[in-house]
DSSP file (Angstrom, degrees, kcal/mol; ACC not computed):
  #  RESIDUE AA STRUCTURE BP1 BP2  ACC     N-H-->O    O-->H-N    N-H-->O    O-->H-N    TCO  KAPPA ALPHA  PHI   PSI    X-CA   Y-CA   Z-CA
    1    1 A X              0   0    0      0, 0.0     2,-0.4     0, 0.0    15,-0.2   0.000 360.0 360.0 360.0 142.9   -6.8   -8.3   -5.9
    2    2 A X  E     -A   15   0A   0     13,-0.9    13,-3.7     2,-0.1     2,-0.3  -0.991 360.0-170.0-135.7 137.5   -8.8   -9.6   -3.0
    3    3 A X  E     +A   14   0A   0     -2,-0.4     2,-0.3    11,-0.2    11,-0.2  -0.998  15.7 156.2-145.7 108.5   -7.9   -8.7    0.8
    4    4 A X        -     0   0    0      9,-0.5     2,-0.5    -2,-0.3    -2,-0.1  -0.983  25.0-151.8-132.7 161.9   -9.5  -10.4    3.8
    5    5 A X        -     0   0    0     -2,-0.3     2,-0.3     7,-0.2     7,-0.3  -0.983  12.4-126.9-136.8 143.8   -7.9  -10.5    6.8
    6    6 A X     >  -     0   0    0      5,-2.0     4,-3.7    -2,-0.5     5,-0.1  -0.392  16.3-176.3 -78.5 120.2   -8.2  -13.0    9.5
    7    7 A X  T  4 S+     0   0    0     -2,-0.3    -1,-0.1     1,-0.2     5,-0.1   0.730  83.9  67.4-102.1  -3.5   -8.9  -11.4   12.9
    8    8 A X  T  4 S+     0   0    0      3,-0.1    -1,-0.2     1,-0.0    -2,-0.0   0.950 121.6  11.5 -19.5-102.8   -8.6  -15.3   14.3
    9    9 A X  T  4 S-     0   0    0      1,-0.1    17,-0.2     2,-0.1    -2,-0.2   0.437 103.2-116.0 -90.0  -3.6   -4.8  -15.7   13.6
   10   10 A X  S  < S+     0   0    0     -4,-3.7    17,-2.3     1,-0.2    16,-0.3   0.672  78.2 112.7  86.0   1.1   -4.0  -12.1   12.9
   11   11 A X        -     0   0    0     15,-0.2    -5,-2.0    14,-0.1     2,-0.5  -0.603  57.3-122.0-113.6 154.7   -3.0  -13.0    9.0
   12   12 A X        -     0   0    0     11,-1.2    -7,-0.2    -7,-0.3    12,-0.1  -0.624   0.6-134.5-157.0 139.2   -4.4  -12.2    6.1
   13   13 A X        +     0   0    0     -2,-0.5    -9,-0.5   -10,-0.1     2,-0.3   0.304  28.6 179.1 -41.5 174.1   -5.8  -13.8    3.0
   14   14 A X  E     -AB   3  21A   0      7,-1.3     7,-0.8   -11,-0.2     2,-0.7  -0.777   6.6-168.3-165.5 105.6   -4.7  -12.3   -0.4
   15   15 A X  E     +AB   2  20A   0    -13,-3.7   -13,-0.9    -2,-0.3     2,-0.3  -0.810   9.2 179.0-150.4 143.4   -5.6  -13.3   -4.1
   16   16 A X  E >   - B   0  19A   0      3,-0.8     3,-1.5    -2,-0.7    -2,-0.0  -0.898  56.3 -20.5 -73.1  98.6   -4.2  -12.3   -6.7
   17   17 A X  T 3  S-     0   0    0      1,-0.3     3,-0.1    -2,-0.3    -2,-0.0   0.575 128.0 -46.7  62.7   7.5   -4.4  -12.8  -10.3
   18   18 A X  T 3  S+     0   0    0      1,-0.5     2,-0.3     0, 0.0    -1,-0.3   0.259 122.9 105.6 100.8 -26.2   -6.2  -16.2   -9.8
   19   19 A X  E <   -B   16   0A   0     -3,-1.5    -3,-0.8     2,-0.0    -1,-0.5  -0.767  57.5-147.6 -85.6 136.7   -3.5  -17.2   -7.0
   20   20 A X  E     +B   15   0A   0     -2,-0.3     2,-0.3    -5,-0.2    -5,-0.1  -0.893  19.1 171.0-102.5 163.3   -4.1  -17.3   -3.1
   21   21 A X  E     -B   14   0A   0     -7,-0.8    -7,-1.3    -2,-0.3     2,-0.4  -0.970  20.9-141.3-137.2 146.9   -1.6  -16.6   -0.6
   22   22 A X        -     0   0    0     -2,-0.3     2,-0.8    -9,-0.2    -9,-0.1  -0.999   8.0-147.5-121.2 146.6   -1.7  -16.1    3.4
   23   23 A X        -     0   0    0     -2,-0.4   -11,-1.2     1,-0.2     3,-0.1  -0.826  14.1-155.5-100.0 111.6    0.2  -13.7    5.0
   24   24 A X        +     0   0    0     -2,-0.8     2,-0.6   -13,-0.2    -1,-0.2   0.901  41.3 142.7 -43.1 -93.9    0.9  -15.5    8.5
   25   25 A X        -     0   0    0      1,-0.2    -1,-0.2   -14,-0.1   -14,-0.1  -0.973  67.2-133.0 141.4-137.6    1.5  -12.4   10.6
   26   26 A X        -     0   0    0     -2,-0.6     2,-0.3   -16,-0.3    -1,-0.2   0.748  40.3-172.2 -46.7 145.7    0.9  -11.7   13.3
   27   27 A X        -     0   0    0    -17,-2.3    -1,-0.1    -3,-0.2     3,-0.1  -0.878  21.9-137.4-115.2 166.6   -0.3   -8.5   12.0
   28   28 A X  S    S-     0   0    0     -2,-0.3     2,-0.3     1,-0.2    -1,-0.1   0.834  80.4 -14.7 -83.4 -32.5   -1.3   -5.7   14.9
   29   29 A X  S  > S-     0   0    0    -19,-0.1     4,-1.2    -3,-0.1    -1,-0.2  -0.936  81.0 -86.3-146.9-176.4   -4.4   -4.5   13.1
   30   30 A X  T  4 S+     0   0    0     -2,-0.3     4,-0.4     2,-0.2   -23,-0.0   0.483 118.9  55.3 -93.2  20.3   -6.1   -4.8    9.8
   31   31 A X  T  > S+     0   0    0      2,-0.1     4,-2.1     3,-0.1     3,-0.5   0.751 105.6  50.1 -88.7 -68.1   -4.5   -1.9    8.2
   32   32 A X  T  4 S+     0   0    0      1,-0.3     4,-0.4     2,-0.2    -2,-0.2   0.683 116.8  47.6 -37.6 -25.4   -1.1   -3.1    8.9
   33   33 A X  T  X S+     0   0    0     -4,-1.2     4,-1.7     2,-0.2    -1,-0.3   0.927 110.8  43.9 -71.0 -56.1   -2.4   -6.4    7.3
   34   34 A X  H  > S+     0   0    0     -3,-0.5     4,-2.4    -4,-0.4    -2,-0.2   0.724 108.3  62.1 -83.7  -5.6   -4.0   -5.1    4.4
   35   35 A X  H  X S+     0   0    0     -4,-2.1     4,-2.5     1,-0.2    -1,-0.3   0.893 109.7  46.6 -78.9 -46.4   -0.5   -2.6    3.8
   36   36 A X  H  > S+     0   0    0     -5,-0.4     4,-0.8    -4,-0.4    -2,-0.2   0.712 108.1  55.2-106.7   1.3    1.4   -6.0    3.5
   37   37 A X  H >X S+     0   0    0     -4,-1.7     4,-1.8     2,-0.2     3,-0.7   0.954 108.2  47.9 -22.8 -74.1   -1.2   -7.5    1.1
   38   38 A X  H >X S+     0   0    0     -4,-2.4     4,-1.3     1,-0.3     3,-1.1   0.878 113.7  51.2 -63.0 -48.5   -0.7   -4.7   -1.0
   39   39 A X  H 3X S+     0   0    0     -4,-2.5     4,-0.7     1,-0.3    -1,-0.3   0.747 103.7  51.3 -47.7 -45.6    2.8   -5.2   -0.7
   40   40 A X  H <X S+     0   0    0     -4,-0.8     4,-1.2    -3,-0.7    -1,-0.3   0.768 107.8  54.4 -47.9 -46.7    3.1   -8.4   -1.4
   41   41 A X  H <<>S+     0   0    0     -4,-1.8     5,-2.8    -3,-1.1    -2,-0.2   0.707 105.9  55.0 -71.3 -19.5    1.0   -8.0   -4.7
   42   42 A X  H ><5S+     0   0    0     -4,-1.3     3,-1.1    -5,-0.3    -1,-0.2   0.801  96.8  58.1 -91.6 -19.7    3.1   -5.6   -5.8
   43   43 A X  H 3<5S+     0   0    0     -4,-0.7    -2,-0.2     1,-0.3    -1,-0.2   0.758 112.3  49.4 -66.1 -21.9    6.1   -7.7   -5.5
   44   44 A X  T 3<5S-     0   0    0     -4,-1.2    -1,-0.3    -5,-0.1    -2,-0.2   0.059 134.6 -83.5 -86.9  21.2    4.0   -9.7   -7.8
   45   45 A X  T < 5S+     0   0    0     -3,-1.1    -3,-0.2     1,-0.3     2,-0.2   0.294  77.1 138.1  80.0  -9.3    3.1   -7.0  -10.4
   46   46 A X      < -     0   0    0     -5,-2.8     2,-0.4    -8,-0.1    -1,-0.3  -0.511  37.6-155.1 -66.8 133.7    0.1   -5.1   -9.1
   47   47 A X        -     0   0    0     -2,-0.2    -5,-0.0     5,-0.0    -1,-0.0  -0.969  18.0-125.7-120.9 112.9    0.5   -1.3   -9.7
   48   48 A X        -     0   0    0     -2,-0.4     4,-0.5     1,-0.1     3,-0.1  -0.366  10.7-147.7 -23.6 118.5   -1.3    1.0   -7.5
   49   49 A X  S    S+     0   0    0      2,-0.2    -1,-0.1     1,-0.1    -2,-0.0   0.465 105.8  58.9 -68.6 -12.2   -3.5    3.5   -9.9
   50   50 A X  S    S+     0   0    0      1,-0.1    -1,-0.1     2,-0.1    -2,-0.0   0.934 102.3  49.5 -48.6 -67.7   -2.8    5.7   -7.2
   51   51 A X              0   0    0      1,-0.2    -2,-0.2    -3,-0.1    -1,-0.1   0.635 360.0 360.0 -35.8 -65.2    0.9    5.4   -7.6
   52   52 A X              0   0    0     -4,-0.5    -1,-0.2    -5,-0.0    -2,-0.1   0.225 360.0 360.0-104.4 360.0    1.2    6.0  -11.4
């Protein structure tokens, strides 16, 4: 998983597995961004190592 986020438009890029996605937004900062990255990937099958 790869997380940049776009400080332009407030969105931020996200790929995944070989897919991109952008997350429109607006997000309020780039934690709040990269929190709905991660979210997003996980709706896709990424497991936190954290987590487990």
């Amino acid at each position: 998983m790869q997380v940049i986020y776009d400080v332009l438009k407030k969105g931020v890029f996200v790929e995944f597995r070989g897919r991109s996605h952008y997350l429109e937004g607006p997000f309020q900062n780039q934690r709040d961004a990269v929190q709905a990255a991660e979210e997003h990937c996980r709706r896709l099958g990424w497991q936190d190592r954290q987590e487990t």
